[in-house]
Structure formats: C-alpha cells, structure tokens
N, C-alpha and C positions, 0 to 999 in steps of 0.2 A: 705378211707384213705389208702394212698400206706403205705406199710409194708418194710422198710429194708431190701436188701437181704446182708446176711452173707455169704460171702466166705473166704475158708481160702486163704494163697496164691497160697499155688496147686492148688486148683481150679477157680481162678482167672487167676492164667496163663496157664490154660487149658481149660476153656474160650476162651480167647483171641488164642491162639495158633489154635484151632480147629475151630474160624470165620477167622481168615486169609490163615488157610489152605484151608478149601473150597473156600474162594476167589482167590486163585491162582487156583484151580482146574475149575474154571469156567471161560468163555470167559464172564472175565468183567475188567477196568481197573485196572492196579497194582499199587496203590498209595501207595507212599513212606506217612511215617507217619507226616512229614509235610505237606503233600498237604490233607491226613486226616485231619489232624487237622485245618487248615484253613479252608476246607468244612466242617466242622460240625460245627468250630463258624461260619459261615455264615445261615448253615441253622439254629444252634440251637439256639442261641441268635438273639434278636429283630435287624434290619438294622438301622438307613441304615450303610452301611457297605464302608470301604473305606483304600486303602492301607497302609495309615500312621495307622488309627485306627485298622488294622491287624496285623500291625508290631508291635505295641503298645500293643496290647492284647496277644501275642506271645510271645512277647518278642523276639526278631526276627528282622533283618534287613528289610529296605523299599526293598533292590533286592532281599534277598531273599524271600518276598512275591510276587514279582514281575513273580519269576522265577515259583515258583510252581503256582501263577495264569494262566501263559503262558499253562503249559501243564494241568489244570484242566478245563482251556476254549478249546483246543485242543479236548479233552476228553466231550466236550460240558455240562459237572458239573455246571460250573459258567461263566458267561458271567458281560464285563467290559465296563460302558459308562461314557461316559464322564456329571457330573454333572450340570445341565443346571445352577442352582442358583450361582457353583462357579465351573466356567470352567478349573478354575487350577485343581480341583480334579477330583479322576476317582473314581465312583460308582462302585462296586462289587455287581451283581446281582445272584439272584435262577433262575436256568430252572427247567423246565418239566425232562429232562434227570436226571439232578438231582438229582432234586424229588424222582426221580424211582429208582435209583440208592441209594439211603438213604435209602429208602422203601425197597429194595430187602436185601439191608446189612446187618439195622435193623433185619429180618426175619432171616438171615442166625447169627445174633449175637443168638437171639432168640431160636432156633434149637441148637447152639454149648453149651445154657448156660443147656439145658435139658440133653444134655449129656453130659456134664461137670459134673452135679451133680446128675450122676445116684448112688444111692445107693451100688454098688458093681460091681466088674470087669472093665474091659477098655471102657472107650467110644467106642458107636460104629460109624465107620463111617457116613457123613453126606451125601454123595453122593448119599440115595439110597435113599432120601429125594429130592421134588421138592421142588423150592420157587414158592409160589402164587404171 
C-alpha cells in the first residue's frame, strides 16, 4: 500500500523548483507548463486522447491545445492522427521519445524530492547526479 507523502509548502516548492532547475540545466526540451500538462494527461490517463477532449480536461481553449501540440510533436513527445472511425477528429498519440522523456523527468522529479527533504542544510545540487 503506497503511503502519503507529506510535504509542507517549502518543501513542495523546493521540490518542484529543484526538478525544473535541473531540467533547464540539461539539453532536454523546455516545456512551458501547459505543454507539461497536456503531456502528462496524455500519458497519465487512459486514451484515447483527442483535442476537444484536452481542451475539455484543461479547461483550455481547442487552439490553445492545438498550439502546444504543434511544438510537443515538434519536440517528437506526441504525435497527432487523424482518427480512422471519425475522420473529423484528430487522435493525440504516445511516442517512444516520450516515453523517455517522462521516464528521465520522472527520475530527475525523484532525485529533486530526496533533496527537497533532506533533513538539515541546503539541497544539494542535482548535477552531480546522472539520470539512468
């Protein structure tokens, strides 16, 4: 049984502060937190996945899904087809790049939440740390 993790708010936004800092420190793409958040409801909720039902689940305009799709297909994250059963609509798919990229992020959230909640003194940097 997973166990609750408790953070106060300092440590929730030192957390979060110390995964996006390494992510800028790395050559990987720098996604605005809208184009996060539509990659993560794609990979982390069940598909099929489709721009009205992103704009819907966002709460979010159809272009501005449209626009962060643009540059998360760019970034080869998610890839967009046209749905065979109703060709009006467009499918929102997972890649492999992804994948990897969710996986490497996840690791790098992982590594920032260990030194987020070190017991005493400043985080220490996350650079001298590799991701698997």
């Amino acid at each position: 049984m997973d166990v609750p993790l408790k953070l106060t708010c300092d440590q929730a936004l030192d957390l979060w502060r110390l995964a996006i800092v390494e992510t800028v420190r790395r050559d990987i793409p720098d996604l605005s937190s809208r184009q996060m958040a539509l990659l993560l409801t794609v990979y982390r909720t069940p598909p099929p996945h489709t721009v009205r039902g992103l704009a819907h689940a966002l709460n979010i305009s159809k272009p501005a899904v449209t626009r962060a799709l643009d540059r998360l297909g760019e970034y080869g994250l998610l890839r967009r087809e046209v749905d065979e059963a109703d060709r009006r609509s467009v499918l929102v798919r997972r890649t492999e790049t992804g994948e990897t990229f969710l996986t490497d992020f996840g690791t790098l959230v992982r590594m920032a939440a260990a030194d987020a909640l070190m017991p005493c003194g400043e985080p220490e940097p996350l650079t001298s740390r590799e991701v698997a």
